[in-house]
N, CA and C atoms of all chains as a GROMACS GRO file, in nm:
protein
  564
    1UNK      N    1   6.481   1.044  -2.208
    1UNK     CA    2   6.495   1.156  -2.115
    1UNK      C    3   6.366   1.178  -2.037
    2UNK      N    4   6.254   1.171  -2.103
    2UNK     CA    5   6.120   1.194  -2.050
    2UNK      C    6   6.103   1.041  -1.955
    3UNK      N    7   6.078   0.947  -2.020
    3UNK     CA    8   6.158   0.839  -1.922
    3UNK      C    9   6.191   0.863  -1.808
    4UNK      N   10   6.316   0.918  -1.793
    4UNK     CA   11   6.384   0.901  -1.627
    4UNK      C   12   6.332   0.993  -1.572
    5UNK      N   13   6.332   1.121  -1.638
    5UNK     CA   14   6.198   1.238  -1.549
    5UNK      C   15   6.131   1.165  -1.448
    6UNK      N   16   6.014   1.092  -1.531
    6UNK     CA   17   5.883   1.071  -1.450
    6UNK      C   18   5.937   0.940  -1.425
    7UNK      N   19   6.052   0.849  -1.405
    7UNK     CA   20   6.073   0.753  -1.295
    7UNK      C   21   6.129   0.817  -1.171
    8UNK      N   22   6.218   0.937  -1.204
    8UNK     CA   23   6.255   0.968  -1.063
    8UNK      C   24   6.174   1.045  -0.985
    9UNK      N   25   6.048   1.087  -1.072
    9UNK     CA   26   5.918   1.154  -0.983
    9UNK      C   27   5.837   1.055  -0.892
   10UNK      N   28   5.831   0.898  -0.972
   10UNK     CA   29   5.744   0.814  -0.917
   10UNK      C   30   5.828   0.774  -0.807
   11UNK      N   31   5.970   0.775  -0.784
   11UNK     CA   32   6.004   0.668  -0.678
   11UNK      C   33   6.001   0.788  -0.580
   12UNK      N   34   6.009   0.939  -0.575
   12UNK     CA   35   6.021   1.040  -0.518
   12UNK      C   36   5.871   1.065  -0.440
   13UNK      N   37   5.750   0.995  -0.523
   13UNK     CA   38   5.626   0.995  -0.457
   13UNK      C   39   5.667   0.847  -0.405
   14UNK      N   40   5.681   0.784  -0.385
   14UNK     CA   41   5.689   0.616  -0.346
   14UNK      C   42   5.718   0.683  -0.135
   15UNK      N   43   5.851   0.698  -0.209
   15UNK     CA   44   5.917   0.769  -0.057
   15UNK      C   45   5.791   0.875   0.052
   16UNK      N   46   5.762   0.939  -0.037
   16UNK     CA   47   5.666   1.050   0.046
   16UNK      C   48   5.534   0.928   0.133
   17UNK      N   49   5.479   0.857   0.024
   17UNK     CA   50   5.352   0.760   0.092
   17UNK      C   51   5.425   0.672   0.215
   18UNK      N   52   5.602   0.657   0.175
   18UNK     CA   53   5.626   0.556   0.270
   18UNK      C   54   5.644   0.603   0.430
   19UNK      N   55   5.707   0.768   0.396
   19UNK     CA   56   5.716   0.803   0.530
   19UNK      C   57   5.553   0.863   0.610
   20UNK      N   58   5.460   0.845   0.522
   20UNK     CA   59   5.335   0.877   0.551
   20UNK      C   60   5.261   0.748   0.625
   21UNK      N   61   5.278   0.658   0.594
   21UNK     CA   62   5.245   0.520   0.669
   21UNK      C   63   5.360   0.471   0.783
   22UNK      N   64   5.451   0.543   0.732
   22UNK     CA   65   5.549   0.528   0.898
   22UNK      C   66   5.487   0.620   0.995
   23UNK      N   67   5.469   0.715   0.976
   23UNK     CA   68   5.406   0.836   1.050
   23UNK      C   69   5.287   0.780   1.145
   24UNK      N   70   5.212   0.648   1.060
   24UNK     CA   71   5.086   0.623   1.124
   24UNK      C   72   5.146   0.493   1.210
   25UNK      N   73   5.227   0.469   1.230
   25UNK     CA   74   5.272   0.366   1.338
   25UNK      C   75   5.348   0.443   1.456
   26UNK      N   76   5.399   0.538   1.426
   26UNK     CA   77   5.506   0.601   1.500
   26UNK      C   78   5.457   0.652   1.572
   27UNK      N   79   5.350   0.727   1.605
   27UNK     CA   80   5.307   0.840   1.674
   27UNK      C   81   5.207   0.773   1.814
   28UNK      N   82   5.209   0.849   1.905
   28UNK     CA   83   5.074   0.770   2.009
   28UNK      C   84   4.948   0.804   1.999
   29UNK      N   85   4.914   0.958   1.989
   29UNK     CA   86   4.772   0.996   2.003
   29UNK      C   87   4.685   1.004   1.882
   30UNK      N   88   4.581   1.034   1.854
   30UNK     CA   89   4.522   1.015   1.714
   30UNK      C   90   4.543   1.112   1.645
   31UNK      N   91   4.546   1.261   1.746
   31UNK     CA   92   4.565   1.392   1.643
   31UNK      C   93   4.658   1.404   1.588
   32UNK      N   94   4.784   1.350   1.564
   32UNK     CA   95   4.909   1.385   1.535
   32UNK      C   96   4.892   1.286   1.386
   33UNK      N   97   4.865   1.165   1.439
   33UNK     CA   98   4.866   1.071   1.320
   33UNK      C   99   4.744   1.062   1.200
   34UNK      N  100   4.613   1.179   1.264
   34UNK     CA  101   4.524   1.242   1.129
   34UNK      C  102   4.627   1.364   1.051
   35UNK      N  103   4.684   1.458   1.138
   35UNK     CA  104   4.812   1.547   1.096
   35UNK      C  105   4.888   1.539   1.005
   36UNK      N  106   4.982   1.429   1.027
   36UNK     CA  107   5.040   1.406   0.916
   36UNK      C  108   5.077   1.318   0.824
   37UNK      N  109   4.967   1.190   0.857
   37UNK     CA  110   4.974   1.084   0.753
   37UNK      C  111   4.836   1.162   0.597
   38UNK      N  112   4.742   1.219   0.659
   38UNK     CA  113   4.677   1.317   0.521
   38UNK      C  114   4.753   1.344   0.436
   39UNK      N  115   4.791   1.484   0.527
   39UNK     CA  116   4.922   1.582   0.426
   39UNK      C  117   4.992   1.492   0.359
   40UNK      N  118   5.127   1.428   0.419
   40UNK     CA  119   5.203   1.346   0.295
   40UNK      C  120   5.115   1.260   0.175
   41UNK      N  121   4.978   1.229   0.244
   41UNK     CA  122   4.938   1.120   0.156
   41UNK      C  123   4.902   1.200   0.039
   42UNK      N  124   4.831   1.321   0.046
   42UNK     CA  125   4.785   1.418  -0.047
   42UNK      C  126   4.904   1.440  -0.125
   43UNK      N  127   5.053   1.490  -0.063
   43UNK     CA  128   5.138   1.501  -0.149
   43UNK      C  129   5.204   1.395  -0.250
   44UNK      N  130   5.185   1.310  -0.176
   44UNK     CA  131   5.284   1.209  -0.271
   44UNK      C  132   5.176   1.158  -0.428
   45UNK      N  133   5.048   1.170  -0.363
   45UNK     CA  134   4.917   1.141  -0.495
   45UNK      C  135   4.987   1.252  -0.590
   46UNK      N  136   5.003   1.356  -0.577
   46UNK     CA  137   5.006   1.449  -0.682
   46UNK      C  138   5.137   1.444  -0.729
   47UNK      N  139   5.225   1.368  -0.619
   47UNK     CA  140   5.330   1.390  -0.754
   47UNK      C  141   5.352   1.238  -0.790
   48UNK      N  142   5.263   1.137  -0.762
   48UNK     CA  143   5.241   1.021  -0.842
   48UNK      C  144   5.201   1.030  -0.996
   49UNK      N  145   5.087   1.122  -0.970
   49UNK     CA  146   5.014   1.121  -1.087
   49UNK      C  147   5.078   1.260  -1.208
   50UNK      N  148   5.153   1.360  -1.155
   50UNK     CA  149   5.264   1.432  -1.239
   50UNK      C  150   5.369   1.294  -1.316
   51UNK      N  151   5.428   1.241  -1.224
   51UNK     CA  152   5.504   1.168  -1.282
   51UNK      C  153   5.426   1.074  -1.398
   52UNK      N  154   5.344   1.013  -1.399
   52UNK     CA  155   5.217   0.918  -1.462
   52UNK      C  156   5.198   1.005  -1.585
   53UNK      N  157   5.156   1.131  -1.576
   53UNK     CA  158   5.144   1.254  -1.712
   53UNK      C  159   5.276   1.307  -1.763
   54UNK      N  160   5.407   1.282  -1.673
   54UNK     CA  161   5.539   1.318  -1.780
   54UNK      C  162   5.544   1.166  -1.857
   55UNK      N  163   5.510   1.073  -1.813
   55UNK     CA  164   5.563   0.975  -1.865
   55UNK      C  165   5.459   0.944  -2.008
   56UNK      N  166   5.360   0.992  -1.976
   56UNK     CA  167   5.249   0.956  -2.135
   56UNK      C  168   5.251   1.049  -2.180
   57UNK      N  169   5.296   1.217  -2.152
   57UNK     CA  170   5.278   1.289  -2.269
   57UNK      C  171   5.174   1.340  -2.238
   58UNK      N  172   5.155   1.423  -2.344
   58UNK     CA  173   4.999   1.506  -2.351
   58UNK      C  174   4.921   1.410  -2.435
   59UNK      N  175   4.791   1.349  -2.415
   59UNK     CA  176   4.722   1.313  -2.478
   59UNK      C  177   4.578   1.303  -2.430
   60UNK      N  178   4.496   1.210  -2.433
   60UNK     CA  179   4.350   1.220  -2.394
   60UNK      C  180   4.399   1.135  -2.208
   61UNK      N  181   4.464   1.051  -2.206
   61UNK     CA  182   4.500   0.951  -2.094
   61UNK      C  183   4.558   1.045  -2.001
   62UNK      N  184   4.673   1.122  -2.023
   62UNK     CA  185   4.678   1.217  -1.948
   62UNK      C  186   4.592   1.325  -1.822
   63UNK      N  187   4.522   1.344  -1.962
   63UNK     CA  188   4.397   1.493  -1.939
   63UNK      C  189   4.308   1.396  -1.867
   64UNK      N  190   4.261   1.262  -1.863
   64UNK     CA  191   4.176   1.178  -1.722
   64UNK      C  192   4.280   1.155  -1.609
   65UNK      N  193   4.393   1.143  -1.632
   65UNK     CA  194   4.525   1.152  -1.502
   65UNK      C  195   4.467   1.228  -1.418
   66UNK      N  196   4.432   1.392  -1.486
   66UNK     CA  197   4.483   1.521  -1.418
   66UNK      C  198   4.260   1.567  -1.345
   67UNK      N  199   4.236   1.505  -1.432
   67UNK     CA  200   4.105   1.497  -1.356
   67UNK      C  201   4.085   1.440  -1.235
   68UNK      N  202   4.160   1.299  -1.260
   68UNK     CA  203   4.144   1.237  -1.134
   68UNK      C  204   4.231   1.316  -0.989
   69UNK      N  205   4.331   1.335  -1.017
   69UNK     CA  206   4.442   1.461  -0.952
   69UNK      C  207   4.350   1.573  -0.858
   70UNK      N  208   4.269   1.646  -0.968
   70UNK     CA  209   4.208   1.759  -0.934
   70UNK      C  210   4.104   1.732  -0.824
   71UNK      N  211   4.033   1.613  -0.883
   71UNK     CA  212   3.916   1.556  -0.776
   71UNK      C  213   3.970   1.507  -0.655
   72UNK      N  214   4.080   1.443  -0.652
   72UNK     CA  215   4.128   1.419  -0.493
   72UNK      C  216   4.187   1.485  -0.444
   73UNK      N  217   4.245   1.616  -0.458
   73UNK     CA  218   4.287   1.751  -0.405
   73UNK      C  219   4.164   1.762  -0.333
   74UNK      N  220   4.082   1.791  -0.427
   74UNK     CA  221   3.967   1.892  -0.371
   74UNK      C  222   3.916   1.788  -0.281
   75UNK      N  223   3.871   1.607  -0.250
   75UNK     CA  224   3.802   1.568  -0.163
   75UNK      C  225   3.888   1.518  -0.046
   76UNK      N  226   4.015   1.493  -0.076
   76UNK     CA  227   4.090   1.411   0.035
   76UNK      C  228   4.120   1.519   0.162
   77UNK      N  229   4.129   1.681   0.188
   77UNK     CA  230   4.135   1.730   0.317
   77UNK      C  231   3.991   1.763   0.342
   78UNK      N  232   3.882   1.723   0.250
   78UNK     CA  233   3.738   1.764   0.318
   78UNK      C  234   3.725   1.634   0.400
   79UNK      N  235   3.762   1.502   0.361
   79UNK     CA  236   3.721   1.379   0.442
   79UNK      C  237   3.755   1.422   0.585
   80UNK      N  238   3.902   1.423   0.536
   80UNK     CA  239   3.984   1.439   0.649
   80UNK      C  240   3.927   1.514   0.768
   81UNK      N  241   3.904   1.637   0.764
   81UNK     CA  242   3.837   1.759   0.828
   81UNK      C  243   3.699   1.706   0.862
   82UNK      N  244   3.649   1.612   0.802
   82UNK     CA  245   3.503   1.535   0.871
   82UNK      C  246   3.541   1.464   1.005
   83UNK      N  247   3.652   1.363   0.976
   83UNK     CA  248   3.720   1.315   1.092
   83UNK      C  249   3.794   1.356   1.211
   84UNK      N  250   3.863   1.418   1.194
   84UNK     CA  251   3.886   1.554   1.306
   84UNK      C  252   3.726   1.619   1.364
   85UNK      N  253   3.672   1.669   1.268
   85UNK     CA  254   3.602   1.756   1.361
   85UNK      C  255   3.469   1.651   1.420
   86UNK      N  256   3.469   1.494   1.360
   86UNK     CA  257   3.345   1.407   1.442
   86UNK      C  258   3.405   1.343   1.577
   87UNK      N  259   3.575   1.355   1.575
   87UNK     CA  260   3.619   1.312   1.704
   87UNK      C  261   3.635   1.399   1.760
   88UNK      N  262   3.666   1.530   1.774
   88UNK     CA  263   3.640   1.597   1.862
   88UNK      C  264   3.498   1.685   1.888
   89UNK      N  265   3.383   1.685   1.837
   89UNK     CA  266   3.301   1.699   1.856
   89UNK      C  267   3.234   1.576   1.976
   90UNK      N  268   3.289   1.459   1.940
   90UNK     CA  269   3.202   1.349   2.030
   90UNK      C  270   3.264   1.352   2.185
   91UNK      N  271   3.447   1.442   2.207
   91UNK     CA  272   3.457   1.458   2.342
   91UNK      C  273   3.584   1.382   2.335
   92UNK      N  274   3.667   1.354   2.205
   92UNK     CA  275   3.841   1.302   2.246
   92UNK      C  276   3.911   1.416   2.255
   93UNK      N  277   3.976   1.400   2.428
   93UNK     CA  278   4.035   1.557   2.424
   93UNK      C  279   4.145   1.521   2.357
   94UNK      N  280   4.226   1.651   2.341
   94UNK     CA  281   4.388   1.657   2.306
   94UNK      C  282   4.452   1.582   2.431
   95UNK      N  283   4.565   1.534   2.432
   95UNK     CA  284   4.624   1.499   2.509
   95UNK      C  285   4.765   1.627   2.547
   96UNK      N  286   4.759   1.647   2.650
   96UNK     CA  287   4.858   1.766   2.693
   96UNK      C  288   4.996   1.686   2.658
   97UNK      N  289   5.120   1.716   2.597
   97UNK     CA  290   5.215   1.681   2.640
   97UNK      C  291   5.288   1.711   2.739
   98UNK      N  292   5.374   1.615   2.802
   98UNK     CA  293   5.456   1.595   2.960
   98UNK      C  294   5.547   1.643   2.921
   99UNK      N  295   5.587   1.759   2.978
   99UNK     CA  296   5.740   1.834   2.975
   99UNK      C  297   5.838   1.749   3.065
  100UNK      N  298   5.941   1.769   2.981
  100UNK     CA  299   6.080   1.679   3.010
  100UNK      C  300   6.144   1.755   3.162
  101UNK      N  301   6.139   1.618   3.238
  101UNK     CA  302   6.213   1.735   3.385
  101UNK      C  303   6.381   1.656   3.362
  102UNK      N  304   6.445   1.780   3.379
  102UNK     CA  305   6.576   1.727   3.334
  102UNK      C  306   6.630   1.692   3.485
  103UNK      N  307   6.062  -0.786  -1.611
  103UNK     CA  308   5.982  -0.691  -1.521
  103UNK      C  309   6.002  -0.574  -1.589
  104UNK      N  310   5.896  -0.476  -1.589
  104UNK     CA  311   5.896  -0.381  -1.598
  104UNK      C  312   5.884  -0.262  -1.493
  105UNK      N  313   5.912  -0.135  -1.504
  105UNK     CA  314   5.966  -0.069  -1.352
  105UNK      C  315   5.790  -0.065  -1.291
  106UNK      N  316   5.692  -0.030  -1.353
  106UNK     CA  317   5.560  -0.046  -1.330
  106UNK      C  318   5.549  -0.095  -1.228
  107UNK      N  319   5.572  -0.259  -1.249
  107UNK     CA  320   5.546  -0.402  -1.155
  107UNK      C  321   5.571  -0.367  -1.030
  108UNK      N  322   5.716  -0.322  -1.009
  108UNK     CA  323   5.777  -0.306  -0.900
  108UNK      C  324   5.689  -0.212  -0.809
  109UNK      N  325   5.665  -0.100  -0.876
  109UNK     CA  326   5.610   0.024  -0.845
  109UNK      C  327   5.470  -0.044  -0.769
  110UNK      N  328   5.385  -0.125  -0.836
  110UNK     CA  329   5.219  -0.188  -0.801
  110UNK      C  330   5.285  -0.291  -0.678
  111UNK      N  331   5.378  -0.330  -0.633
  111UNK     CA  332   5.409  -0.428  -0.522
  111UNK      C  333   5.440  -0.352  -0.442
  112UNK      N  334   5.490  -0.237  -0.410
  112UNK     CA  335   5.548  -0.120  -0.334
  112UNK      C  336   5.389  -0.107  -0.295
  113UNK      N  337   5.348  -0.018  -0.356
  113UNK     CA  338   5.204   0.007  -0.325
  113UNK      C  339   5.097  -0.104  -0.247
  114UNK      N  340   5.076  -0.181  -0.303
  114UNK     CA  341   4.992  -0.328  -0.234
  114UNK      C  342   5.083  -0.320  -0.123
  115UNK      N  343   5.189  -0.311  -0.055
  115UNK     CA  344   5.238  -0.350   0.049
  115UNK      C  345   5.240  -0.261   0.145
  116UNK      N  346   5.255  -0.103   0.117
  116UNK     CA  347   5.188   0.021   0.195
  116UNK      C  348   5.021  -0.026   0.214
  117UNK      N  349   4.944  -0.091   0.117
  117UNK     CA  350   4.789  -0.085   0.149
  117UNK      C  351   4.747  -0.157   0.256
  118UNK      N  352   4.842  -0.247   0.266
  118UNK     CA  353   4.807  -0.358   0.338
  118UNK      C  354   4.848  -0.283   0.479
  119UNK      N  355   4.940  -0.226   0.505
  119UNK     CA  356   5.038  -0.144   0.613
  119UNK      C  357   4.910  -0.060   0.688
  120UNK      N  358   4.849   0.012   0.595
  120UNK     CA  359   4.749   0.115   0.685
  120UNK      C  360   4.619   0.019   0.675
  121UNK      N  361   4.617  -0.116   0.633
  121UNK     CA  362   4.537  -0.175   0.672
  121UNK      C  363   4.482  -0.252   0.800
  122UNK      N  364   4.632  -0.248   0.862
  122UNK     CA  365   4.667  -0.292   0.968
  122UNK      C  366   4.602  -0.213   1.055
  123UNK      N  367   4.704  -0.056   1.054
  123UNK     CA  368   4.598  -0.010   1.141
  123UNK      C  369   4.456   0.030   1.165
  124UNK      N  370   4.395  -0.006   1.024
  124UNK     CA  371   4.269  -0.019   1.029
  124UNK      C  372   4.173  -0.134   1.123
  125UNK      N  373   4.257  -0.238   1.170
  125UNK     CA  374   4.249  -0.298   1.232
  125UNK      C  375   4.238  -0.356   1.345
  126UNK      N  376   4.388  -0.244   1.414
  126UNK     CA  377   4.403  -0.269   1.516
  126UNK      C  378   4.410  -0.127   1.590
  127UNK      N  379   4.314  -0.068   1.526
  127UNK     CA  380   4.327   0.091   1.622
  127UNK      C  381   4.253   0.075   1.731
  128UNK      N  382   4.310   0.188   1.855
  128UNK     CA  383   4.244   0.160   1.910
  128UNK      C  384   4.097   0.231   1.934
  129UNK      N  385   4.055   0.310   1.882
  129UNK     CA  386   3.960   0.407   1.905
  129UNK      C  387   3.821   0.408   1.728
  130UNK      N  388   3.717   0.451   1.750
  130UNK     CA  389   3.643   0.444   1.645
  130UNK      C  390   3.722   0.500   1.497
  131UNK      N  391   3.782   0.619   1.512
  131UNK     CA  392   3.817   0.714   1.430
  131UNK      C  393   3.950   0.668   1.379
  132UNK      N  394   4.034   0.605   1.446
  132UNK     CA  395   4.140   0.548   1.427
  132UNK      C  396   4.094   0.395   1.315
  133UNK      N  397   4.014   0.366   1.307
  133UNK     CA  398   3.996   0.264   1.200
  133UNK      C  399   3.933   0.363   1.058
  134UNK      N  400   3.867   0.455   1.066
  134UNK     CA  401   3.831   0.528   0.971
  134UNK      C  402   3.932   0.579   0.881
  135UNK      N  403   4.017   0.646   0.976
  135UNK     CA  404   4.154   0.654   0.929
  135UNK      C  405   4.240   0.584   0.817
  136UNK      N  406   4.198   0.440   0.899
  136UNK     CA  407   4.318   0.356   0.792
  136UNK      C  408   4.249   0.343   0.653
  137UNK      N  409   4.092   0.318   0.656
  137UNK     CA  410   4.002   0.295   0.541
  137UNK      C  411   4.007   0.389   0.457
  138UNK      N  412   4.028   0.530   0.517
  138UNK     CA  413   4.071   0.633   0.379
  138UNK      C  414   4.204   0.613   0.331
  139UNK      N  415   4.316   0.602   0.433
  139UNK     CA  416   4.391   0.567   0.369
  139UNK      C  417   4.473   0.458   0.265
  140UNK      N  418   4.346   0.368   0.250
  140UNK     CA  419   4.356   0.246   0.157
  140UNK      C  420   4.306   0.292   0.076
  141UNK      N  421   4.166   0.342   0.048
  141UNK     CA  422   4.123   0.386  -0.041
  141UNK      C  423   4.190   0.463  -0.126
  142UNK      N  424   4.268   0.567  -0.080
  142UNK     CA  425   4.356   0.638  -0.166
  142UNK      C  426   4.435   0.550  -0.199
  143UNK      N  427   4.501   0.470  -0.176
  143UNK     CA  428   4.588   0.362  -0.209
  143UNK      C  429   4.536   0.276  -0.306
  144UNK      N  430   4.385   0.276  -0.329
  144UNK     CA  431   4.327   0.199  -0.403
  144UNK      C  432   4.332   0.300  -0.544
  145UNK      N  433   4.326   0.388  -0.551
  145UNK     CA  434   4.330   0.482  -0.625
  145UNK      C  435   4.447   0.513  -0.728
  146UNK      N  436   4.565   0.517  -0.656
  146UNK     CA  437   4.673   0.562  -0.692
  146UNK      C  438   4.717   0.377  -0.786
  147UNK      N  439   4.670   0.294  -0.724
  147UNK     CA  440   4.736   0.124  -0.792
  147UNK      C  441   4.646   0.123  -0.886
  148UNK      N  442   4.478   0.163  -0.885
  148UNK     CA  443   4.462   0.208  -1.034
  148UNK      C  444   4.459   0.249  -1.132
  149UNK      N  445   4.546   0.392  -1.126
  149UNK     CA  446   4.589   0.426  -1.242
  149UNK      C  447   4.757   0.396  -1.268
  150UNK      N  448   4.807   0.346  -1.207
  150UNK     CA  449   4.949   0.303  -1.249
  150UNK      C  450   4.913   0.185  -1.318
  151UNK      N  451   4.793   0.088  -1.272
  151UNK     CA  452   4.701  -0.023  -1.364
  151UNK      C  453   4.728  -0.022  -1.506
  152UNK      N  454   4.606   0.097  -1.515
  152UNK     CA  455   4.615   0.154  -1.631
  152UNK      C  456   4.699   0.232  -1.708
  153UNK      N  457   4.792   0.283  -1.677
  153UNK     CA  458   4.908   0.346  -1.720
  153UNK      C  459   4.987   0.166  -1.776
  154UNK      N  460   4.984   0.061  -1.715
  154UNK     CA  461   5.070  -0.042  -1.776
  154UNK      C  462   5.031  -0.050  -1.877
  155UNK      N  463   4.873  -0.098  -1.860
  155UNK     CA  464   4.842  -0.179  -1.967
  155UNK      C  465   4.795  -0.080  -2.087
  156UNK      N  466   4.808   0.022  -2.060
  156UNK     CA  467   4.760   0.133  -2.151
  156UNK      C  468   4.602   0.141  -2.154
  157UNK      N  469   4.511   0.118  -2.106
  157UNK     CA  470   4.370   0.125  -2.180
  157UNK      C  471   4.271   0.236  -2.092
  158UNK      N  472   4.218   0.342  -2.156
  158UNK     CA  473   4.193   0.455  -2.077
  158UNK      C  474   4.043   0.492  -2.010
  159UNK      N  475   3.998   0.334  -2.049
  159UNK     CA  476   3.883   0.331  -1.945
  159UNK      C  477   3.861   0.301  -1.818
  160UNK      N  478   3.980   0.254  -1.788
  160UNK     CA  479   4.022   0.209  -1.673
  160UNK      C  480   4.011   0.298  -1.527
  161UNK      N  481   4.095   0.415  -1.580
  161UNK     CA  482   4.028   0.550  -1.552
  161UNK      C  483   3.915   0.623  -1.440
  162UNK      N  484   3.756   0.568  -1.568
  162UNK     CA  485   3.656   0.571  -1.514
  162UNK      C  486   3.679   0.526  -1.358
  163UNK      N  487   3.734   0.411  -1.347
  163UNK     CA  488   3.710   0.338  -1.254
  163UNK      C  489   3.751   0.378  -1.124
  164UNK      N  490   3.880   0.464  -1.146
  164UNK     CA  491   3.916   0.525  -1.032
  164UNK      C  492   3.893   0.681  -0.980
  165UNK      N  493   3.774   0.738  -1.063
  165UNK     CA  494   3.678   0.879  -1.068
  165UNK      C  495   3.585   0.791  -0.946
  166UNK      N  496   3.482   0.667  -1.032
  166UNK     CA  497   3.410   0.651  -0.937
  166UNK      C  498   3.430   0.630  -0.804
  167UNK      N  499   3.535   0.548  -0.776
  167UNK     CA  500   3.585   0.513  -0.639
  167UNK      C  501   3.598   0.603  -0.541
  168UNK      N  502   3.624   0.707  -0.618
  168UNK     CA  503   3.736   0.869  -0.487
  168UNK      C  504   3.570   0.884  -0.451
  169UNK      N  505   3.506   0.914  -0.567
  169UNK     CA  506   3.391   0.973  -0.538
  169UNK      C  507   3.276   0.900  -0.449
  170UNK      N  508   3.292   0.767  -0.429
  170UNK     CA  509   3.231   0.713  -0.316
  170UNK      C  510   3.298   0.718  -0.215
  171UNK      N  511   3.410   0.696  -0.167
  171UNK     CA  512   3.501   0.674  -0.085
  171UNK      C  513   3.484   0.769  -0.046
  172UNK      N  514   3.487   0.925  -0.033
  172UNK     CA  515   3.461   1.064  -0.003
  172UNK      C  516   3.314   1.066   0.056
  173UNK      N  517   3.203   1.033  -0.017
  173UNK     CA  518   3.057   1.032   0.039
  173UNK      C  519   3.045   0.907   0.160
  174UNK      N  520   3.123   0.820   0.150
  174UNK     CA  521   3.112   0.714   0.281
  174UNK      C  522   3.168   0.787   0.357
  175UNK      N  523   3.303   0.796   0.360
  175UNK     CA  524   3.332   0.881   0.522
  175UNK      C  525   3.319   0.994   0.557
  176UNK      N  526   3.258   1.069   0.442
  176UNK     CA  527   3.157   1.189   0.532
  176UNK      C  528   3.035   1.127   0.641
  177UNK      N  529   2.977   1.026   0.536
  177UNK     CA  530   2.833   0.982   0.618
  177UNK      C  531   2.877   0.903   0.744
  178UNK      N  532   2.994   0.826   0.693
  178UNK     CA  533   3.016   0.734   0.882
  178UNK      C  534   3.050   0.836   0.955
  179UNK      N  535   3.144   0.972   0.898
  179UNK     CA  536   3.180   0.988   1.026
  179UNK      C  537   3.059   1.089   1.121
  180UNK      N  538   2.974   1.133   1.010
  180UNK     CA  539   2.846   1.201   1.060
  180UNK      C  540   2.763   1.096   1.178
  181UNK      N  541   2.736   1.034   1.121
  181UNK     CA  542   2.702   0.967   1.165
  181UNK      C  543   2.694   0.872   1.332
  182UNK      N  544   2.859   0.908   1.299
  182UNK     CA  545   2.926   0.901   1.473
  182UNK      C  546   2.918   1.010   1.596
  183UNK      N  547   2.888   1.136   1.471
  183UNK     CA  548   2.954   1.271   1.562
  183UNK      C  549   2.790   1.273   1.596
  184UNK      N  550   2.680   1.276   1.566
  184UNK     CA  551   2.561   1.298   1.583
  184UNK      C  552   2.480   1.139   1.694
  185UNK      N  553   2.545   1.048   1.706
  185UNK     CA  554   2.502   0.925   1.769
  185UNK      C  555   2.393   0.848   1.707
  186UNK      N  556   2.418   0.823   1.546
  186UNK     CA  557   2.311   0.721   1.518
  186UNK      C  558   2.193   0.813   1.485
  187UNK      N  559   2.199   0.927   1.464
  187UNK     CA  560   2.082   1.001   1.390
  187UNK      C  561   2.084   1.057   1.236
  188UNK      N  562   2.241   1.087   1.201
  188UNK     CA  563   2.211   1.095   1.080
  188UNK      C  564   2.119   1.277   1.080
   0.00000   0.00000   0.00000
């Protein structure tokens, strides 16, 4: 039972990273594709590594799972936020979007 | 096979994906981009690693990584936003 738990968590993070690397082909400008290939990527880590701790249980392997977890919460939107704010500090504007003339 | 396996080929094949555009971006920041996003990718295939084979030093290995990977692209991207001064 604990088993299929944390397999249907891992393929449930699988999906999240996949539409997160689609995201980074799909899009044209850079701001959109720092936007939302982060976010999903942040999400799908955490519920990689939930699934990784239902599947071992509580033990010592776990409790380094959830360390590692905690530490890339806390560093993966500070990178991020370095990158955003060194490209637009150096002068890449936004790009306006073109309204649709029907 | 075990479901693991499957799981570490899924992954290697997303790494390689934002490796691409690490590659072929077109702009400075747009390759920075893809390099964090491998890195985390490097991250996540090492502890499913270690989750196979069971051994929990393995671990270590992916503490140290985040934690460089985080201090490099602070410093490149400083580095860019300031022009080579640091």
């Amino acid at each position: 039972m604990r088993e299929l738990i944390g397999n249907i968590l891992i393929v449930v993070a699988l999906v999240f990273i996949f539409s997160g690397v689609y995201g980074l082909f799909r899009f044209k400008d850079f701001y959109p594709r720092i936007l939302i290939s982060s976010k999903v990527d942040t999400v799908g880590l955490i519920t990689l590594m939930l699934g990784i701790v239902v599947k071992s249980g509580l033990n010592f392997f776990s409790l380094k799972v959830l360390i590692v977890m905690v530490l890339f919460v806390i560093t993966n939107p500070l990178s991020t936020h370095s990158i955003a704010r060194s490209a637009y500090n150096s002068g890449y504007k936004i790009k306006k979007e073109k309204s649709e003339k029907l | 096979m075990r479901f693991e396996n499957i799981v570490l080929m899924v992954l290697t094949i997303l790494g390689v994906a934002s490796l691409v555009r690490a590659i072929l971006g077109p702009t400075v920041w747009d390759r920075i981009l893809g390099v964090n996003l491998l890195s985390s990718k490097i991250v996540m295939v090492i502890v499913v690693f270690a989750f196979l084979v069971n051994k929990s030093y393995l671990l270590d290995i992916a503490i140290i990584y985040a934690l460089f990977g985080f201090v490099g692209i602070v410093m490149i991207s400083r580095f860019i936003e300031k022009r080579g001064e640091l």
